[in-house]
N, C-alpha and C positions, 0 to 999 in steps of 0.2 A: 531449632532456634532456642535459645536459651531463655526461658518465661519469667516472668513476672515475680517476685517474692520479697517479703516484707523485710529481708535484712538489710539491704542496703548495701552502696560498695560496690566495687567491680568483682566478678566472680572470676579472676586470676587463674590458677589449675582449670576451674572449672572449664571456662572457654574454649581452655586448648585441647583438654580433651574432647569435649564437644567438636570443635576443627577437627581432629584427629578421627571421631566419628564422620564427618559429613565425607570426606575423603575415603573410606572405606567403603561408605555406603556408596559414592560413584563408580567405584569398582563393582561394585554388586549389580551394579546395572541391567550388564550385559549376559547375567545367568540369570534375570529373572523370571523367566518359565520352567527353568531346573531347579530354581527353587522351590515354586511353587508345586512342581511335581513332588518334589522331593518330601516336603512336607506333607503332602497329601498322604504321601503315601508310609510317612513314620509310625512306629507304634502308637498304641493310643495312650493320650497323656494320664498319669498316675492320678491320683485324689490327696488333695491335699487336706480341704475346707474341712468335710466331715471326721475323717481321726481328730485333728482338731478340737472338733468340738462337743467331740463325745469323749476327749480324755480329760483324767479331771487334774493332770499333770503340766504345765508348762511345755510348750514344745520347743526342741531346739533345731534350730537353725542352724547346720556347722557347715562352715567355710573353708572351702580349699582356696589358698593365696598365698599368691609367693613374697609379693612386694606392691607397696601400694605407694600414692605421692606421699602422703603425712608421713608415714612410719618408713618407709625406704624397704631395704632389703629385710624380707622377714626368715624366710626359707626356699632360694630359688632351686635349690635342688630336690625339695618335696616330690614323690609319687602319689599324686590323687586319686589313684585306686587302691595303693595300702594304706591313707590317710582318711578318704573313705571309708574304708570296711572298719577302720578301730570308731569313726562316727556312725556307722550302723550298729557296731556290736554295742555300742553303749547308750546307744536308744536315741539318735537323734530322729526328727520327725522328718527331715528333708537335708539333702548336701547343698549348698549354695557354691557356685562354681564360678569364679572371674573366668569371664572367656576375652577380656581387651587383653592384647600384647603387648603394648606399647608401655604402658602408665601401670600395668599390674603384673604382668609376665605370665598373661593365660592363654588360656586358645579354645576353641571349640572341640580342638583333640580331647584334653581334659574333659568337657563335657561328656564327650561319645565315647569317652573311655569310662567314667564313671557310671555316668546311666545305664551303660551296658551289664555293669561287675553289681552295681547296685538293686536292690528290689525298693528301695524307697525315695521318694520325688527329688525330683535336681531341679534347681532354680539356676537358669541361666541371668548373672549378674553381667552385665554392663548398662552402656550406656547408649537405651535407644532410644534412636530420632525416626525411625525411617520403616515402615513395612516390612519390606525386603528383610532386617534383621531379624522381624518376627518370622518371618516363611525360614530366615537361615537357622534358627533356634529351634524353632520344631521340625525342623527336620535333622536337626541334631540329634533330639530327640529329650526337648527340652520338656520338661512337666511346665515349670512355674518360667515368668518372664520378669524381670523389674522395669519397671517405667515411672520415672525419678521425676515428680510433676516440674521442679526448679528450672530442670531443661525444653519442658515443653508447653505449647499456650493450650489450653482450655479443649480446642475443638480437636487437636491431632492425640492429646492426652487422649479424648473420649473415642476418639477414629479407635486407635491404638488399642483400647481395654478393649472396645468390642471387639474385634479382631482375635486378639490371645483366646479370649470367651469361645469364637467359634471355631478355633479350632481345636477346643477340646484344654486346652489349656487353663492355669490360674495366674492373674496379675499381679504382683506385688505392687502396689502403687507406692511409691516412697513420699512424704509429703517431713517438713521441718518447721511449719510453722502455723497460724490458725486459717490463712489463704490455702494456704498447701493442701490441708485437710480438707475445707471447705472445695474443694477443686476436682482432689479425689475420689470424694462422697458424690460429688453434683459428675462426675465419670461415671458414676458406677460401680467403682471400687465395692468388693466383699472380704478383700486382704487387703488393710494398710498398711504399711511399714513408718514408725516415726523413726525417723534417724535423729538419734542424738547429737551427729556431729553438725556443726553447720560447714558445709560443704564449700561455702567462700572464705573462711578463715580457718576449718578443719580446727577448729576450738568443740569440745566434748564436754556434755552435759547428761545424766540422767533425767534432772528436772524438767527436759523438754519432752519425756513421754509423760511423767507424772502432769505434766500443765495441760499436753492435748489430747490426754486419754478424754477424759468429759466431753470432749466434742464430737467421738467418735459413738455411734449409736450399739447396742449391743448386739445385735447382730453381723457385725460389721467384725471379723478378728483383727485382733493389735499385733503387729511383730514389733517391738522393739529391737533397733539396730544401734549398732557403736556404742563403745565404753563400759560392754558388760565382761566383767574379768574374770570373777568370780558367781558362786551360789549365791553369796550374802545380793550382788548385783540384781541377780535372777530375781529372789524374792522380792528387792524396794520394786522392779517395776510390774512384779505380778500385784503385789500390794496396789496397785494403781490402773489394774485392768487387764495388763497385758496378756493376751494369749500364747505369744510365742516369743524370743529372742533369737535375733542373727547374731554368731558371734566367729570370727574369725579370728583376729591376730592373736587374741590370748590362747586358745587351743592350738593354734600353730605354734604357738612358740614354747608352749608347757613343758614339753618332755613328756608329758603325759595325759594324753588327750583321751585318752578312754577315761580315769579317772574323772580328770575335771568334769567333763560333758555329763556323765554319769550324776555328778552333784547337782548339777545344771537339773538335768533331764528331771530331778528326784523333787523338784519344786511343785510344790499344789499351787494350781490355778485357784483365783481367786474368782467366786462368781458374785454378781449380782455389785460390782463395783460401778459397772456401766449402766446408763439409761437403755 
Protein backbone atom coordinates (compact mmCIF):
# COMPACT_ATOMS: atom_id res chain seq x y z
CA UNK A 1 0.00 0.00 0.00
CA UNK A 2 1.14 3.29 -0.47
CA UNK A 3 1.73 5.12 3.17
CA UNK A 4 1.07 8.06 4.62
CA UNK A 5 3.55 11.27 3.84
CA UNK A 6 3.29 14.83 4.42
CA UNK A 7 3.35 16.16 0.73
CA UNK A 8 0.24 16.04 -0.27
CA UNK A 9 -1.43 15.18 -3.73
CA UNK A 10 -1.90 12.14 -5.42
CA UNK A 11 1.16 10.13 -5.87
CA UNK A 12 0.57 9.68 -9.86
CA UNK A 13 3.95 7.31 -11.33
CA UNK A 14 4.11 6.47 -7.99
CA UNK A 15 0.76 4.35 -7.63
CA UNK A 16 1.34 2.75 -10.85
CA UNK A 17 4.33 1.55 -10.02
CA UNK A 18 3.34 0.34 -6.89
CA UNK A 19 0.24 -1.57 -9.09
CA UNK A 20 2.87 -2.73 -11.22
CA UNK A 21 4.67 -4.26 -7.98
CA UNK A 22 1.49 -5.87 -6.28
CA UNK A 23 1.02 -7.87 -9.77
CA UNK A 24 4.42 -9.20 -9.63
CA UNK A 25 4.43 -9.96 -6.36
CA UNK A 26 1.11 -12.35 -7.16
CA UNK A 27 3.17 -14.07 -9.49
CA UNK A 28 5.78 -14.73 -6.86
CA UNK A 29 3.27 -16.54 -4.95
CA UNK A 30 3.47 -19.69 -6.16
CA UNK A 31 7.57 -20.25 -5.84
CA UNK A 32 7.45 -19.33 -2.38
CA UNK A 33 9.33 -22.23 -0.84
CA UNK A 34 11.92 -21.83 -3.72
CA UNK A 35 12.48 -18.78 -2.61
CA UNK A 36 12.79 -19.24 0.53
CA UNK A 37 15.26 -22.09 -0.11
CA UNK A 38 16.81 -20.11 -2.38
CA UNK A 39 17.78 -17.58 -0.23
CA UNK A 40 18.69 -19.62 2.39
CA UNK A 41 20.93 -20.89 0.79
CA UNK A 42 22.78 -17.52 -1.07
CA UNK A 43 26.11 -16.38 -0.28
CA UNK A 44 26.46 -14.53 2.79
CA UNK A 45 25.62 -10.89 2.56
CA UNK A 46 28.61 -8.40 2.18
CA UNK A 47 29.23 -5.42 5.10
CA UNK A 48 28.25 -2.49 4.29
CA UNK A 49 27.77 -0.26 7.88
CA UNK A 50 31.28 -0.74 9.20
CA UNK A 51 33.69 0.45 5.92
CA UNK A 52 31.34 3.15 6.23
CA UNK A 53 32.08 4.14 9.14
CA UNK A 54 35.46 3.65 9.64
CA UNK A 55 36.17 5.66 6.27
CA UNK A 56 36.88 9.13 6.69
CA UNK A 57 35.83 9.51 2.93
CA UNK A 58 32.18 9.98 1.57
CA UNK A 59 30.85 6.74 0.22
CA UNK A 60 29.47 6.38 -3.01
CA UNK A 61 26.82 4.82 -4.14
CA UNK A 62 26.82 4.18 -8.10
CA UNK A 63 23.99 3.10 -9.94
CA UNK A 64 23.53 0.95 -12.72
CA UNK A 65 20.12 2.45 -14.72
CA UNK A 66 19.01 2.36 -17.82
CA UNK A 67 15.84 4.62 -17.78
CA UNK A 68 13.79 5.91 -15.22
CA UNK A 69 9.94 7.82 -15.35
CA UNK A 70 11.52 11.59 -14.68
CA UNK A 71 14.51 11.39 -16.87
CA UNK A 72 13.25 8.71 -19.75
CA UNK A 73 15.85 6.84 -21.58
CA UNK A 74 19.30 7.28 -20.11
CA UNK A 75 21.36 4.37 -21.46
CA UNK A 76 19.21 1.18 -22.36
CA UNK A 77 22.03 -0.39 -23.97
CA UNK A 78 24.51 -0.25 -20.88
CA UNK A 79 26.46 -3.57 -19.50
CA UNK A 80 26.35 -3.61 -15.74
CA UNK A 81 29.10 -5.65 -15.22
CA UNK A 82 31.53 -3.36 -17.33
CA UNK A 83 29.76 -0.25 -15.84
CA UNK A 84 30.36 -1.94 -12.68
CA UNK A 85 33.93 -2.79 -12.65
CA UNK A 86 34.82 1.22 -13.93
CA UNK A 87 32.44 1.79 -10.26
CA UNK A 88 34.77 -0.44 -8.50
CA UNK A 89 37.93 0.56 -9.87
CA UNK A 90 37.15 4.10 -8.93
CA UNK A 91 36.28 3.43 -5.42
CA UNK A 92 32.78 3.26 -5.04
CA UNK A 93 31.51 1.85 -1.54
CA UNK A 94 28.57 -0.41 -3.11
CA UNK A 95 26.80 -0.72 -6.86
CA UNK A 96 23.05 0.13 -6.59
CA UNK A 97 21.27 -1.94 -9.08
CA UNK A 98 17.40 -1.31 -10.52
CA UNK A 99 16.04 -4.67 -10.74
CA UNK A 100 12.10 -3.26 -11.91
CA UNK A 101 11.59 -3.96 -15.85
CA UNK A 102 8.92 -2.08 -16.49
CA UNK A 103 9.40 1.75 -15.28
CA UNK A 104 13.48 1.39 -15.32
CA UNK A 105 14.54 -1.39 -17.63
CA UNK A 106 16.32 -3.73 -15.00
CA UNK A 107 16.09 -7.07 -13.92
CA UNK A 108 17.57 -9.33 -11.22
CA UNK A 109 19.90 -10.67 -14.11
CA UNK A 110 21.77 -7.36 -13.78
CA UNK A 111 21.94 -8.05 -10.06
CA UNK A 112 23.25 -11.77 -10.36
CA UNK A 113 25.41 -10.66 -12.98
CA UNK A 114 27.03 -7.90 -11.03
CA UNK A 115 27.24 -9.32 -7.52
CA UNK A 116 28.86 -12.21 -9.17
CA UNK A 117 31.75 -10.02 -11.38
CA UNK A 118 31.71 -7.56 -8.25
CA UNK A 119 33.66 -7.96 -4.60
CA UNK A 120 31.88 -5.02 -3.14
CA UNK A 121 28.00 -4.82 -1.92
CA UNK A 122 24.99 -4.42 -4.36
CA UNK A 123 21.99 -2.87 -3.35
CA UNK A 124 19.00 -4.21 -4.77
CA UNK A 125 16.84 -0.99 -5.72
CA UNK A 126 13.05 -1.32 -6.34
CA UNK A 127 10.15 -1.03 -5.13
CA UNK A 128 9.26 -3.33 -2.21
CA UNK A 129 5.93 -4.23 -0.75
CA UNK A 130 5.94 -7.71 -0.10
CA UNK A 131 8.50 -10.51 1.64
CA UNK A 132 8.67 -12.71 -1.05
CA UNK A 133 10.75 -9.77 -2.92
CA UNK A 134 13.03 -9.90 0.00
CA UNK A 135 13.56 -13.85 -0.03
CA UNK A 136 13.72 -13.07 -4.37
CA UNK A 137 16.70 -10.29 -3.57
CA UNK A 138 18.68 -12.42 -1.47
CA UNK A 139 18.75 -14.91 -3.17
CA UNK A 140 19.74 -13.05 -5.89
CA UNK A 141 22.35 -12.44 -3.94
CA UNK A 142 21.34 -9.15 -2.83
CA UNK A 143 23.80 -7.42 0.07
CA UNK A 144 21.62 -4.16 0.77
CA UNK A 145 17.61 -3.98 0.05
CA UNK A 146 15.66 -0.35 -0.34
CA UNK A 147 12.46 -0.02 1.37
CA UNK A 148 10.99 3.38 0.39
CA UNK A 149 8.88 4.29 3.71
CA UNK A 150 6.31 6.60 1.25
CA UNK A 151 4.98 3.09 0.03
CA UNK A 152 4.56 1.49 3.06
CA UNK A 153 2.56 1.94 6.57
CA UNK A 154 4.60 1.70 9.88
CA UNK A 155 4.11 -1.98 10.85
CA UNK A 156 5.06 -3.83 7.35
CA UNK A 157 7.99 -1.11 6.93
CA UNK A 158 9.17 -2.58 10.51
CA UNK A 159 8.03 -6.51 9.44
CA UNK A 160 10.21 -5.72 6.38
CA UNK A 161 13.58 -4.09 8.03
CA UNK A 162 13.57 -7.01 10.39
CA UNK A 163 13.50 -9.41 7.95
CA UNK A 164 16.61 -7.95 5.53
CA UNK A 165 18.36 -7.73 9.26
CA UNK A 166 17.85 -11.56 9.50
CA UNK A 167 18.96 -12.53 6.90
CA UNK A 168 22.13 -11.23 7.04
CA UNK A 169 21.38 -8.34 4.88
CA UNK A 170 21.39 -4.14 5.29
CA UNK A 171 18.20 -1.98 4.66
CA UNK A 172 18.33 1.09 2.94
CA UNK A 173 15.30 2.73 4.28
CA UNK A 174 14.37 5.66 2.03
CA UNK A 175 12.34 8.44 3.88
CA UNK A 176 11.61 12.40 2.06
CA UNK A 177 10.29 14.11 4.73
CA UNK A 178 10.36 14.57 8.85
CA UNK A 179 7.37 11.67 9.06
CA UNK A 180 9.48 9.58 6.83
CA UNK A 181 12.48 9.91 9.09
CA UNK A 182 10.60 9.71 12.03
CA UNK A 183 9.14 6.20 10.65
CA UNK A 184 12.51 4.90 9.73
CA UNK A 185 14.28 5.50 12.98
CA UNK A 186 10.94 4.22 14.99
CA UNK A 187 11.68 0.71 12.12
CA UNK A 188 14.85 0.44 13.17
CA UNK A 189 16.65 1.68 10.40
CA UNK A 190 20.89 2.04 10.86
CA UNK A 191 20.97 3.15 6.96
CA UNK A 192 18.73 5.89 5.93
CA UNK A 193 18.54 7.09 2.48
CA UNK A 194 17.04 11.00 2.27
CA UNK A 195 15.88 11.19 -1.19
CA UNK A 196 16.13 14.54 -2.64
CA UNK A 197 13.52 13.89 -5.20
CA UNK A 198 9.96 14.07 -4.02
CA UNK A 199 8.69 11.07 -5.58
CA UNK A 200 4.87 12.48 -6.40
CA UNK A 201 6.00 15.42 -8.43
CA UNK A 202 9.90 13.98 -9.13
CA UNK A 203 10.84 17.95 -8.40
CA UNK A 204 14.85 17.67 -6.91
CA UNK A 205 16.12 19.52 -4.05
CA UNK A 206 19.52 19.04 -2.12
CA UNK A 207 17.95 21.17 0.85
CA UNK A 208 15.98 18.30 1.65
CA UNK A 209 19.00 16.37 3.19
CA UNK A 210 20.73 19.51 4.56
CA UNK A 211 16.74 20.11 6.48
CA UNK A 212 16.70 16.24 7.70
CA UNK A 213 20.16 15.45 8.44
CA UNK A 214 19.40 16.99 12.36
CA UNK A 215 16.83 14.65 12.72
CA UNK A 216 18.73 11.63 11.90
CA UNK A 217 20.84 10.62 15.22
CA UNK A 218 24.60 9.95 14.56
CA UNK A 219 24.90 6.71 14.62
CA UNK A 220 22.45 6.21 12.36
CA UNK A 221 24.45 6.57 8.44
CA UNK A 222 22.97 9.15 5.91
CA UNK A 223 22.91 8.28 2.14
CA UNK A 224 21.92 11.09 0.28
CA UNK A 225 20.07 10.20 -2.92
CA UNK A 226 18.95 12.20 -6.16
CA UNK A 227 20.36 15.41 -7.65
CA UNK A 228 23.90 14.79 -6.76
CA UNK A 229 25.85 15.58 -10.38
CA UNK A 230 28.84 16.61 -9.40
CA UNK A 231 31.95 16.75 -6.41
CA UNK A 232 30.95 20.30 -5.51
CA UNK A 233 27.23 18.23 -4.87
CA UNK A 234 28.99 15.60 -2.80
CA UNK A 235 30.55 18.12 -0.52
CA UNK A 236 27.20 20.73 0.25
CA UNK A 237 25.58 17.29 1.51
CA UNK A 238 28.68 16.00 3.48
CA UNK A 239 28.81 19.44 4.81
CA UNK A 240 25.48 18.62 6.33
CA UNK A 241 26.12 15.05 7.61
CA UNK A 242 25.95 12.86 5.12
CA UNK A 243 27.76 9.67 5.14
CA UNK A 244 27.20 8.28 1.80
CA UNK A 245 25.51 9.56 -1.84
CA UNK A 246 23.38 7.31 -4.31
CA UNK A 247 24.17 8.68 -7.65
CA UNK A 248 23.05 7.22 -10.81
CA UNK A 249 21.90 9.28 -13.80
CA UNK A 250 24.91 11.65 -13.94
CA UNK A 251 27.70 8.79 -14.02
CA UNK A 252 25.58 7.08 -16.46
CA UNK A 253 25.44 9.59 -18.69
CA UNK A 254 29.17 11.16 -18.12
CA UNK A 255 31.15 9.47 -20.58
CA UNK A 256 33.18 9.13 -17.97
CA UNK A 257 32.33 7.39 -14.96
CA UNK A 258 35.51 6.49 -13.40
CA UNK A 259 36.58 10.01 -13.45
CA UNK A 260 33.54 11.52 -12.02
CA UNK A 261 32.98 8.91 -9.17
CA UNK A 262 36.52 9.16 -8.48
CA UNK A 263 35.88 13.20 -7.42
CA UNK A 264 32.95 11.93 -5.77
CA UNK A 265 34.73 9.08 -3.81
CA UNK A 266 37.70 11.80 -2.91
CA UNK A 267 35.19 13.78 -0.51
CA UNK A 268 36.14 13.94 3.40
CA UNK A 269 33.27 12.99 5.44
CA UNK A 270 32.24 15.36 7.79
CA UNK A 271 32.22 14.20 11.50
CA UNK A 272 30.61 15.39 14.46
CA UNK A 273 27.84 17.30 12.25
CA UNK A 274 25.24 15.00 13.74
CA UNK A 275 23.90 14.63 17.32
Amino acid sequence: MVGRSSGGGGTGILESIVATKEDEVRGLRRHRQDLRRSADDAPAAREVLAPLRASGRIGVFAEVKRRSPGAGDIDTGLDPVELSAAYETAGAAAVSVLTDGPWFGGSLDDLRAVREARAIPVLRKDFVIDPLQVYEGRAAGADLMLLIVRILDRALLADLRAMIHDLGMTALVEAHDEWEVESALEAGAALVGVNNRDLTVFETDLAVTERLASYLPGEVALVSESGIAVAEDVARVAAAGADAVLVGEALVRSGAPERLLAGMAAVPRVEGRRG
